[in-house]
CHARMM-style PDB file with segment names, atoms N, HN, CA, C and O in Angstrom:
ATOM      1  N   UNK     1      -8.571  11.789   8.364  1.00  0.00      PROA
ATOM      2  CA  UNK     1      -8.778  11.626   9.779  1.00  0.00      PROA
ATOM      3  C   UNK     1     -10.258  11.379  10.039  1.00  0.00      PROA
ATOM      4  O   UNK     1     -11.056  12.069   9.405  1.00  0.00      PROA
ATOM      5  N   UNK     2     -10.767  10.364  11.005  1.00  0.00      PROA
ATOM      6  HN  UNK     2     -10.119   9.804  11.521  1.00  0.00      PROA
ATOM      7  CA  UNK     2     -11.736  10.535  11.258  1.00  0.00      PROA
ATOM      8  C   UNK     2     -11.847  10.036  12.611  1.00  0.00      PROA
ATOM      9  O   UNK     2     -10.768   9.752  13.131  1.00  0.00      PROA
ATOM     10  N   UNK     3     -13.051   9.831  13.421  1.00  0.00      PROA
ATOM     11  HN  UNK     3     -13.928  10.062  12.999  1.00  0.00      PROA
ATOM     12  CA  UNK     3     -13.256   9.509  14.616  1.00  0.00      PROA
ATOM     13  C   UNK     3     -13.433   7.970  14.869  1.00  0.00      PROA
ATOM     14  O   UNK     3     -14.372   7.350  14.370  1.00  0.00      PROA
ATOM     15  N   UNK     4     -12.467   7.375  15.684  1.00  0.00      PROA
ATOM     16  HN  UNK     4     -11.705   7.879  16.089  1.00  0.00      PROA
ATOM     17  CA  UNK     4     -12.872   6.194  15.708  1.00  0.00      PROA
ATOM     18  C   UNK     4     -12.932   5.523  17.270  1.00  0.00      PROA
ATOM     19  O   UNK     4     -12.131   5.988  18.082  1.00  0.00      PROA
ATOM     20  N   UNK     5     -13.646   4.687  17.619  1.00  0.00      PROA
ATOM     21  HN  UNK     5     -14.296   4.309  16.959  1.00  0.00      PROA
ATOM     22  CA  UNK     5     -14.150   4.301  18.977  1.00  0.00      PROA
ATOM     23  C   UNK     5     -13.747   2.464  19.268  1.00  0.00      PROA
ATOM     24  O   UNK     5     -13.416   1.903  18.223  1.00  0.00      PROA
ATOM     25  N   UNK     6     -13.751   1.822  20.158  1.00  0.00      PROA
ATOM     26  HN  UNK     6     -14.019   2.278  21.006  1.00  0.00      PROA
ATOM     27  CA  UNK     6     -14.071   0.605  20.254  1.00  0.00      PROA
ATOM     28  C   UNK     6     -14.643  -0.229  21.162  1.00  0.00      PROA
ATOM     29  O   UNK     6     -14.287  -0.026  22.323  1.00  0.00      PROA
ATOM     30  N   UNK     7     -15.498  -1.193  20.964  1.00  0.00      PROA
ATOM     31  HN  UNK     7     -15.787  -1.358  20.021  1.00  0.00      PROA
ATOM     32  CA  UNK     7     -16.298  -1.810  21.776  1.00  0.00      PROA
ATOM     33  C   UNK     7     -15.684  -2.403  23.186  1.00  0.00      PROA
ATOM     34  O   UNK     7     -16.394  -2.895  24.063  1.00  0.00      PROA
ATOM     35  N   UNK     8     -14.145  -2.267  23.268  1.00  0.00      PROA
ATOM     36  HN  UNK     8     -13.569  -1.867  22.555  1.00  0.00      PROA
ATOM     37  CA  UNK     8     -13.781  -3.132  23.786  1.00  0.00      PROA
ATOM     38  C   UNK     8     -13.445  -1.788  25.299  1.00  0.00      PROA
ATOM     39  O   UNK     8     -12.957  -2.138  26.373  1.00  0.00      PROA
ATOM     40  N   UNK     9     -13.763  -0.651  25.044  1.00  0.00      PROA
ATOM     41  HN  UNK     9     -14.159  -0.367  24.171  1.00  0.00      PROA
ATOM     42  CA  UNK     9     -13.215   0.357  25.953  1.00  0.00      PROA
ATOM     43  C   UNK     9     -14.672   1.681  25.347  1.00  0.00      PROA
ATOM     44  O   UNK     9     -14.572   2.519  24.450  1.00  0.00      PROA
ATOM     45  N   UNK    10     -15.759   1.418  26.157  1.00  0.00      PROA
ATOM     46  HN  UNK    10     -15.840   0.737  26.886  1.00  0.00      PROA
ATOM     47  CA  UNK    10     -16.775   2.447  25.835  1.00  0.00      PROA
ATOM     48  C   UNK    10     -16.583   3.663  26.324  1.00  0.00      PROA
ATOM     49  O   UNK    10     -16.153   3.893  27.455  1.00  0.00      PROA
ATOM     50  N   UNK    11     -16.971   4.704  25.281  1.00  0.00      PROA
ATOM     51  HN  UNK    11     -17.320   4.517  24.363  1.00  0.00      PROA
ATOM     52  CA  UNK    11     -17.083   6.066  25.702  1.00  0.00      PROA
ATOM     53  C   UNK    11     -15.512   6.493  24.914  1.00  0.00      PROA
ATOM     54  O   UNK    11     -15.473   7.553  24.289  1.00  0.00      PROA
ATOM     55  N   UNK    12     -14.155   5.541  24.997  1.00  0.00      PROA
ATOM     56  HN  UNK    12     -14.187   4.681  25.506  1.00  0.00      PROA
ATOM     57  CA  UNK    12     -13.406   6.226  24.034  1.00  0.00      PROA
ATOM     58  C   UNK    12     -12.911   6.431  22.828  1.00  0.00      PROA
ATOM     59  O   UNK    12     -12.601   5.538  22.040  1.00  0.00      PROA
ATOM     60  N   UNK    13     -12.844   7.303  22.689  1.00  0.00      PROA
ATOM     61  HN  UNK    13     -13.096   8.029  23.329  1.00  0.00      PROA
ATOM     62  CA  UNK    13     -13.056   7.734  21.352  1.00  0.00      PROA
ATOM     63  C   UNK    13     -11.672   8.748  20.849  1.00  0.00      PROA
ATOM     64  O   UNK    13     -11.278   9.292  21.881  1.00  0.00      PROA
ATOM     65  N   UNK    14     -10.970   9.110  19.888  1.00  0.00      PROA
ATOM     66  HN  UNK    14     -11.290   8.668  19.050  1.00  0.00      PROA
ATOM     67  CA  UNK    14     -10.373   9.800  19.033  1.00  0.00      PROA
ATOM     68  C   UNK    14     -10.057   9.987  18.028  1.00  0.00      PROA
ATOM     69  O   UNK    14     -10.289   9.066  17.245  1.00  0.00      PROA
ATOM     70  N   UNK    15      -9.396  11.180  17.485  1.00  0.00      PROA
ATOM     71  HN  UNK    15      -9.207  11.928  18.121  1.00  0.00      PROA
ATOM     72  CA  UNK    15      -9.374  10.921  15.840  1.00  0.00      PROA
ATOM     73  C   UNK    15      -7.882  10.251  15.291  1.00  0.00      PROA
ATOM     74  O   UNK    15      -6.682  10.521  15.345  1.00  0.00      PROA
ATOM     75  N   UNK    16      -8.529   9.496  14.886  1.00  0.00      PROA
ATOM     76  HN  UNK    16      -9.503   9.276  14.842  1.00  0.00      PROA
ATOM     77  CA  UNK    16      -7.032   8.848  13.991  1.00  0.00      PROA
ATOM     78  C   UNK    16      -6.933   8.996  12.786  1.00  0.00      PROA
ATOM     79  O   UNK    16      -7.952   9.398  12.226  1.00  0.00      PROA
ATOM     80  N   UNK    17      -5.585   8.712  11.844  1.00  0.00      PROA
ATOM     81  HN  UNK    17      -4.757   8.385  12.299  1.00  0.00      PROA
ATOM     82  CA  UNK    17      -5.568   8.781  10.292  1.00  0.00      PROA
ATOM     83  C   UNK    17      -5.318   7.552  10.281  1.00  0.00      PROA
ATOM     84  O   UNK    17      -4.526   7.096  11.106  1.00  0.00      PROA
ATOM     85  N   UNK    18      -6.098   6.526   9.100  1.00  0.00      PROA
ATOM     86  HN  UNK    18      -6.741   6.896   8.430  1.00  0.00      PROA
ATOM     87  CA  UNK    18      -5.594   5.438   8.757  1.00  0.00      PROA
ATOM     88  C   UNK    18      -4.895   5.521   7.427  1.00  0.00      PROA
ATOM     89  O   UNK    18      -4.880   6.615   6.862  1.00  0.00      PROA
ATOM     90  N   UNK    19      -4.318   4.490   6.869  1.00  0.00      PROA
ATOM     91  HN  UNK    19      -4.330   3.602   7.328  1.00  0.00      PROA
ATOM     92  CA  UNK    19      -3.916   3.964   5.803  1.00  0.00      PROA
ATOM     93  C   UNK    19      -5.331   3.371   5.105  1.00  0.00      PROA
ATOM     94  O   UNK    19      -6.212   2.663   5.593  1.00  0.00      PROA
ATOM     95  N   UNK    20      -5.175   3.984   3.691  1.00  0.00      PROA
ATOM     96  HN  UNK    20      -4.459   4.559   3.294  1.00  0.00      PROA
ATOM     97  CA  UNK    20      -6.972   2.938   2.707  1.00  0.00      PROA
ATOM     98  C   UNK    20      -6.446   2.567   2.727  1.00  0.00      PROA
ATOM     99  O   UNK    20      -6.278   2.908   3.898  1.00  0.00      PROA
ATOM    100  N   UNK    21      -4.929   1.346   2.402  1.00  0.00      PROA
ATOM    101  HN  UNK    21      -5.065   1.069   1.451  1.00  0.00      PROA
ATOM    102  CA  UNK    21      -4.999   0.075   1.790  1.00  0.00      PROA
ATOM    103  C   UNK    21      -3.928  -0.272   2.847  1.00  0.00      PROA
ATOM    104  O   UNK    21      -3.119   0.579   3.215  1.00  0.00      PROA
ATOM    105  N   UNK    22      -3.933  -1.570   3.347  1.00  0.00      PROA
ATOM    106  HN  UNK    22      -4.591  -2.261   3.048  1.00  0.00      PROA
ATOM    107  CA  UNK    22      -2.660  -2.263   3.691  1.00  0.00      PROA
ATOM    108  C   UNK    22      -2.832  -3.524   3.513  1.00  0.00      PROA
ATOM    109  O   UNK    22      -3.782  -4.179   3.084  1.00  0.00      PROA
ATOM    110  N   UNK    23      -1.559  -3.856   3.983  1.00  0.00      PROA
ATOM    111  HN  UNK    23      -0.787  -3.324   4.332  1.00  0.00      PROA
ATOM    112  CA  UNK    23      -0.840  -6.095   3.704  1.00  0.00      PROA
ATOM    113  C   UNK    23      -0.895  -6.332   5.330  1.00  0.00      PROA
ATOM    114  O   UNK    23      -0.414  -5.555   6.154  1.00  0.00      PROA
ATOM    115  N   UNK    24      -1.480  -7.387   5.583  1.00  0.00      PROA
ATOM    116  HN  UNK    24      -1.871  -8.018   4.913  1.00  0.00      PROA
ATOM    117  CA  UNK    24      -1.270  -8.093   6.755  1.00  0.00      PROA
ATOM    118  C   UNK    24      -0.616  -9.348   6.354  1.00  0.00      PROA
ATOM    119  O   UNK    24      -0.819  -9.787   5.222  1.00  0.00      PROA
ATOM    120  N   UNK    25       0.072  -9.900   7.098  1.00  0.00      PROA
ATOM    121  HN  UNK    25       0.237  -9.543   8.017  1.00  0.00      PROA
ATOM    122  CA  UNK    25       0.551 -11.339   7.412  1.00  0.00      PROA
ATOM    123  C   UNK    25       0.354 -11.987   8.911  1.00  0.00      PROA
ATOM    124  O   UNK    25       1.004 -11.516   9.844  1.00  0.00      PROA
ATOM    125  N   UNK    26      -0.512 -13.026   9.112  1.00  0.00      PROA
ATOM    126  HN  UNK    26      -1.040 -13.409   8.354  1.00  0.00      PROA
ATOM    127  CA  UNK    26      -0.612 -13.419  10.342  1.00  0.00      PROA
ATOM    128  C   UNK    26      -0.326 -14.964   9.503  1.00  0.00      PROA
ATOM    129  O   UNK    26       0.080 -15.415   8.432  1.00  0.00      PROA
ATOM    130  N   UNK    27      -0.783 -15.319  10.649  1.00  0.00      PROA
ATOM    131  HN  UNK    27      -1.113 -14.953  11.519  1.00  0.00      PROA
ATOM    132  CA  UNK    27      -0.914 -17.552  11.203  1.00  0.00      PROA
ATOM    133  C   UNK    27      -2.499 -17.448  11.141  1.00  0.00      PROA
ATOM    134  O   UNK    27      -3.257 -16.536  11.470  1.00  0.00      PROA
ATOM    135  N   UNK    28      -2.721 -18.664  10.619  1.00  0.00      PROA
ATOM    136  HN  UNK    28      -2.105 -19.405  10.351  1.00  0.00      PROA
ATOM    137  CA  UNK    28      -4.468 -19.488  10.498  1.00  0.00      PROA
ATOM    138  C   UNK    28      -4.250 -19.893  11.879  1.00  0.00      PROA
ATOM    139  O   UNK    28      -3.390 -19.698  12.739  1.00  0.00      PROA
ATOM    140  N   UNK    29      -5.238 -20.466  11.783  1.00  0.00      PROA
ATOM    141  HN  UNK    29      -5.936 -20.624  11.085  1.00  0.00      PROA
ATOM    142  CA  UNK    29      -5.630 -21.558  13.144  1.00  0.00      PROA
ATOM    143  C   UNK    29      -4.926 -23.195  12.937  1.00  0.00      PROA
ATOM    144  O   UNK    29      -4.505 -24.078  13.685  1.00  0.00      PROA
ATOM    145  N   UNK    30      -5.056 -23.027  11.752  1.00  0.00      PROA
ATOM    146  HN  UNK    30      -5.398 -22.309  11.144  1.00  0.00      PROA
ATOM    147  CA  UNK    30      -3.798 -24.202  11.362  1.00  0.00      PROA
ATOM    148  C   UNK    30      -2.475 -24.287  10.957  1.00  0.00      PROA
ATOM    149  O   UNK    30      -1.996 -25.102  10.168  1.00  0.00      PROA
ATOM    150  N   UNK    31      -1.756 -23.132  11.721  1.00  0.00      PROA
ATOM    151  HN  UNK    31      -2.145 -22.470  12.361  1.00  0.00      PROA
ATOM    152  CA  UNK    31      -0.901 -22.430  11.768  1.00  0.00      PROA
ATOM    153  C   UNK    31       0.251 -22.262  10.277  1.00  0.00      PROA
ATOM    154  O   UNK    31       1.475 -22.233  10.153  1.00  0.00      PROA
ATOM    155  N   UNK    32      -0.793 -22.188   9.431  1.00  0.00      PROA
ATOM    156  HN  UNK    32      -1.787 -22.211   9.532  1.00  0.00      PROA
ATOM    157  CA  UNK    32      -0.079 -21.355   7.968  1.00  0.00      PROA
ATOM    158  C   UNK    32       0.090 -20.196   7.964  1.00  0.00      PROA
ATOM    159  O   UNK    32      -0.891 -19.463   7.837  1.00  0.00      PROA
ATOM    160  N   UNK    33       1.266 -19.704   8.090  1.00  0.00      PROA
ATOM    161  HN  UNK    33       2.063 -20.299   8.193  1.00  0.00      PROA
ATOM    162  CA  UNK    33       1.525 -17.977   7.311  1.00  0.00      PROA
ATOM    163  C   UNK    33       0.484 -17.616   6.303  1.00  0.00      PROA
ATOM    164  O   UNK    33       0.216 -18.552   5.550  1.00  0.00      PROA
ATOM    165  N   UNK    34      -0.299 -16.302   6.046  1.00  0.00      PROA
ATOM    166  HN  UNK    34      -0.081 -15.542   6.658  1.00  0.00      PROA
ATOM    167  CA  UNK    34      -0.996 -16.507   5.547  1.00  0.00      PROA
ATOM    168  C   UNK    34      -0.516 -14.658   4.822  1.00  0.00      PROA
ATOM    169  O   UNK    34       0.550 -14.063   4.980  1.00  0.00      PROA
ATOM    170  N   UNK    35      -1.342 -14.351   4.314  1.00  0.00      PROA
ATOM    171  HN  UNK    35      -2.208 -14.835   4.186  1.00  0.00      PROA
ATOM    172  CA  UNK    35      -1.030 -12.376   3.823  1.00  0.00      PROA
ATOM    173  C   UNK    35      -2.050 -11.997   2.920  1.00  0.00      PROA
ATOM    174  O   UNK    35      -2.270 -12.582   1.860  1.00  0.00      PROA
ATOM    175  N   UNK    36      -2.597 -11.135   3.292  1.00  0.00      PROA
ATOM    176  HN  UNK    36      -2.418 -10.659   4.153  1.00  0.00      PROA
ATOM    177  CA  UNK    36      -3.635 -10.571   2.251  1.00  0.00      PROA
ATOM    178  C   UNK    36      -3.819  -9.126   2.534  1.00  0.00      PROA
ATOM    179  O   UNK    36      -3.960  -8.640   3.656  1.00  0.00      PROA
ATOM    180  N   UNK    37      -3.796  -8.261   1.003  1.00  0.00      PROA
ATOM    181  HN  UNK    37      -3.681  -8.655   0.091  1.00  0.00      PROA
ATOM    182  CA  UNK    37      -4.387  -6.763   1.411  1.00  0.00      PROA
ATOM    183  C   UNK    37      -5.766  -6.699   1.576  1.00  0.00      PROA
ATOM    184  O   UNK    37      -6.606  -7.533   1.236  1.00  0.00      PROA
ATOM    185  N   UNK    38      -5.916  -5.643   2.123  1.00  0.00      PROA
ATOM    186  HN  UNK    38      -5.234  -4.966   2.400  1.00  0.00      PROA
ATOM    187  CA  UNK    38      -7.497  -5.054   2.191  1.00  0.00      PROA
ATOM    188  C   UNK    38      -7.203  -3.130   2.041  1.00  0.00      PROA
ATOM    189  O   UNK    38      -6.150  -2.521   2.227  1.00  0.00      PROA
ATOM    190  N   UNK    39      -8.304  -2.692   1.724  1.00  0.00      PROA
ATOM    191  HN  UNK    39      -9.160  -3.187   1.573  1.00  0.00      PROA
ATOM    192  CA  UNK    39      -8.480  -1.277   1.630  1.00  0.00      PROA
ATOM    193  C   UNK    39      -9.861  -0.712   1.970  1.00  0.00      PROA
ATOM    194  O   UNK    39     -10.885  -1.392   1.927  1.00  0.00      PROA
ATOM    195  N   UNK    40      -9.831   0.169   2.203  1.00  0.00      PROA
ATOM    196  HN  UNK    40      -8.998   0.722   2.238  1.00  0.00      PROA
ATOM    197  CA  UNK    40     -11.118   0.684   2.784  1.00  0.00      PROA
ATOM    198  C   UNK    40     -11.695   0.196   4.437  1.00  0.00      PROA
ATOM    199  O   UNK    40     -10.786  -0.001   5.243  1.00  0.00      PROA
ATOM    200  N   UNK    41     -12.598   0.075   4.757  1.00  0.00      PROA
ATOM    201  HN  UNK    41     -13.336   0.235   4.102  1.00  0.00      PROA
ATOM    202  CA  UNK    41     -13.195  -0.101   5.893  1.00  0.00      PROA
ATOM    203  C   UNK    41     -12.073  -1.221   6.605  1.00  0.00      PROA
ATOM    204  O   UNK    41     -11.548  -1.243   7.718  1.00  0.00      PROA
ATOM    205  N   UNK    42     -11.974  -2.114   5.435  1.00  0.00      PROA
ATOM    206  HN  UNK    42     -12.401  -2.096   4.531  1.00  0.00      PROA
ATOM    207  CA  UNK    42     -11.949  -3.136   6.142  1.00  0.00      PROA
ATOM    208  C   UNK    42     -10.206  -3.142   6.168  1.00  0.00      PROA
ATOM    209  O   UNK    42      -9.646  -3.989   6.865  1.00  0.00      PROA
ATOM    210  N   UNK    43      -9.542  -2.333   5.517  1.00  0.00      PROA
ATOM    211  HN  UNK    43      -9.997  -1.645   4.951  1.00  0.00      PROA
ATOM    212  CA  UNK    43      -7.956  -2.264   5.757  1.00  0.00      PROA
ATOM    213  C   UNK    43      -8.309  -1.248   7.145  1.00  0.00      PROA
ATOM    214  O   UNK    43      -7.607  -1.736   8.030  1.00  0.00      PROA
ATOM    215  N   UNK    44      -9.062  -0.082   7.730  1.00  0.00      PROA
ATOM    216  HN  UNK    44      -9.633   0.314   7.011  1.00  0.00      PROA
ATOM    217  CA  UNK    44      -8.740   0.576   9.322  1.00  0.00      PROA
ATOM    218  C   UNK    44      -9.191  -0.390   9.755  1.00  0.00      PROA
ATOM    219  O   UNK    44      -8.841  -0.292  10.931  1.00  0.00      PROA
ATOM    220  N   UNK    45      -9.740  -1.303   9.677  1.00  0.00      PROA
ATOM    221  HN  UNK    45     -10.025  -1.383   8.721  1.00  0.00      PROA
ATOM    222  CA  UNK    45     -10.479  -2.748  10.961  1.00  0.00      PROA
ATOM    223  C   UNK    45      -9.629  -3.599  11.264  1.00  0.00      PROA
ATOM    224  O   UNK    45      -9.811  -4.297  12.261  1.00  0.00      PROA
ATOM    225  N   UNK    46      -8.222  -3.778  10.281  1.00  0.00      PROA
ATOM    226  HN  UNK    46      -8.074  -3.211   9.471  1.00  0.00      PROA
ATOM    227  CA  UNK    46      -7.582  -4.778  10.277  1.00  0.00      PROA
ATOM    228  C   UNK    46      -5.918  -3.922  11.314  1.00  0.00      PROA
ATOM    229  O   UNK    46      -5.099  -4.467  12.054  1.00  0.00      PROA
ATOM    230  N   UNK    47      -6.071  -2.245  10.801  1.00  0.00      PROA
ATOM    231  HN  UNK    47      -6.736  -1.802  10.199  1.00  0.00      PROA
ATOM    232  CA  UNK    47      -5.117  -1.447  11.668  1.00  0.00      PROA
ATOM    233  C   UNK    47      -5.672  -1.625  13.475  1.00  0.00      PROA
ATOM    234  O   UNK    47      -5.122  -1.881  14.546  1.00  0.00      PROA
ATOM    235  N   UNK    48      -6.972  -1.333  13.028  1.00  0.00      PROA
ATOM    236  HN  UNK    48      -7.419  -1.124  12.158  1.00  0.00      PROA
ATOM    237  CA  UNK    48      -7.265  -1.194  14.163  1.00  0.00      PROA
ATOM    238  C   UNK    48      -7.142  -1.912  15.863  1.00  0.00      PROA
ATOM    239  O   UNK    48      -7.081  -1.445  17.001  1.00  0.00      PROA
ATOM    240  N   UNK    49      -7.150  -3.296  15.246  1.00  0.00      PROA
ATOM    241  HN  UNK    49      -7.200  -3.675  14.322  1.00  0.00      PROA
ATOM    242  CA  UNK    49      -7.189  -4.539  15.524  1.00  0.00      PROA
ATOM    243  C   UNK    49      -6.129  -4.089  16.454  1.00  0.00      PROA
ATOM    244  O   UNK    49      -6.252  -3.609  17.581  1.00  0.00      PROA
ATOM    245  N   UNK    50      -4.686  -4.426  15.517  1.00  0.00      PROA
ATOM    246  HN  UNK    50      -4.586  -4.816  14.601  1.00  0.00      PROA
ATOM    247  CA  UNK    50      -3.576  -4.510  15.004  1.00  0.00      PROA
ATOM    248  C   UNK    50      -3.140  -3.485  16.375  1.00  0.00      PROA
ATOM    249  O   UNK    50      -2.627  -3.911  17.410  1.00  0.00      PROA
ATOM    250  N   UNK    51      -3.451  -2.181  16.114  1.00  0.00      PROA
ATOM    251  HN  UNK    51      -3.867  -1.835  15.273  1.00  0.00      PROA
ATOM    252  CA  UNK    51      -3.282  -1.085  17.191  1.00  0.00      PROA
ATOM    253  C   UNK    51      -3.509  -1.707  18.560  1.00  0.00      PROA
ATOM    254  O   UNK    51      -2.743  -1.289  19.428  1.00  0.00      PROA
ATOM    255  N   UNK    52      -4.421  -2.638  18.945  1.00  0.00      PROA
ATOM    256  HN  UNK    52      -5.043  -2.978  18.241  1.00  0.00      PROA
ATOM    257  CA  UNK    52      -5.321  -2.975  20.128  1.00  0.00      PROA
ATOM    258  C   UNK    52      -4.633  -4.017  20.851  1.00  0.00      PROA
ATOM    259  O   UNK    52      -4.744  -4.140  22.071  1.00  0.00      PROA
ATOM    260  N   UNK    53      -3.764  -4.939  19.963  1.00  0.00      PROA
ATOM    261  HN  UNK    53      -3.674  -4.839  18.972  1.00  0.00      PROA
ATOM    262  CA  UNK    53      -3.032  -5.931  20.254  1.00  0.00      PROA
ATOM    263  C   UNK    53      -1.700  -5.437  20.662  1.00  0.00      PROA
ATOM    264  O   UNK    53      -0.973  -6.104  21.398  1.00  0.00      PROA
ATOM    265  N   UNK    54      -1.265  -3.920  20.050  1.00  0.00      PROA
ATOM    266  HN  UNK    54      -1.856  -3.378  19.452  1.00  0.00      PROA
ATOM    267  CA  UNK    54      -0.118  -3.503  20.150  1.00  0.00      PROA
ATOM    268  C   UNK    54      -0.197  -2.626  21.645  1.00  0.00      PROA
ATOM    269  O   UNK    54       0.862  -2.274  22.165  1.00  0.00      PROA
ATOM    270  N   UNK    55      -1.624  -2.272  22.349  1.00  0.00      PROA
ATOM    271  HN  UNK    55      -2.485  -2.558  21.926  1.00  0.00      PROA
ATOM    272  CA  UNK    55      -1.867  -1.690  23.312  1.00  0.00      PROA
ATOM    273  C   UNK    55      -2.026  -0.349  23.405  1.00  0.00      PROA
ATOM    274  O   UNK    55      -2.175   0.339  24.415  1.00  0.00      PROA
ATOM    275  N   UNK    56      -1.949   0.181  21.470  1.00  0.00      PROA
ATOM    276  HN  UNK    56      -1.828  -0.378  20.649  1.00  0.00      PROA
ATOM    277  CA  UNK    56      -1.909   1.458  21.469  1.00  0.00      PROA
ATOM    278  C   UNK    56      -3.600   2.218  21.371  1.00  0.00      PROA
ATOM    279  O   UNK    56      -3.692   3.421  21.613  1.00  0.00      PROA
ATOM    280  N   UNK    57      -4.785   1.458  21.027  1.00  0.00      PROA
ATOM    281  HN  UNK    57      -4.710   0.480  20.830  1.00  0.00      PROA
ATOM    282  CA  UNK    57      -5.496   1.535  21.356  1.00  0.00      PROA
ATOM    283  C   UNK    57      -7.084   0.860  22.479  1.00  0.00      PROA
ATOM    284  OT1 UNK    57      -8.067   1.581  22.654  1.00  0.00      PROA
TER     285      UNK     57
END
């Protein structure tokens, strides 16, 4: 668990647990299916996102 915040909503803040590693699958800009893991920083950046689009953060 740790504390995490975002630029897009200042001042809030809570603690979340992420996943170190996950698989995303989105669309390019040239609309190819695309999928790649990440872990660490950059797998909670990619939850995080992910959360923000879903409206949960």
């Amino acid at each position: 668990m740790h504390i995490e915040g975002s630029v897009s909503m200042p001042g809030v803040r809570d603690e979340v647990e992420r996943h170190a590693r996950v698989r995303v699958s989105y669309w390019d800009v040239d609309g190819n299916k695309r999928s790649e893991e990440s872990e660490g920083l950059r797998a909670v950046c990619h939850q995080h996102e992910i959360d923000q689009l879903n409206g949960l953060f």
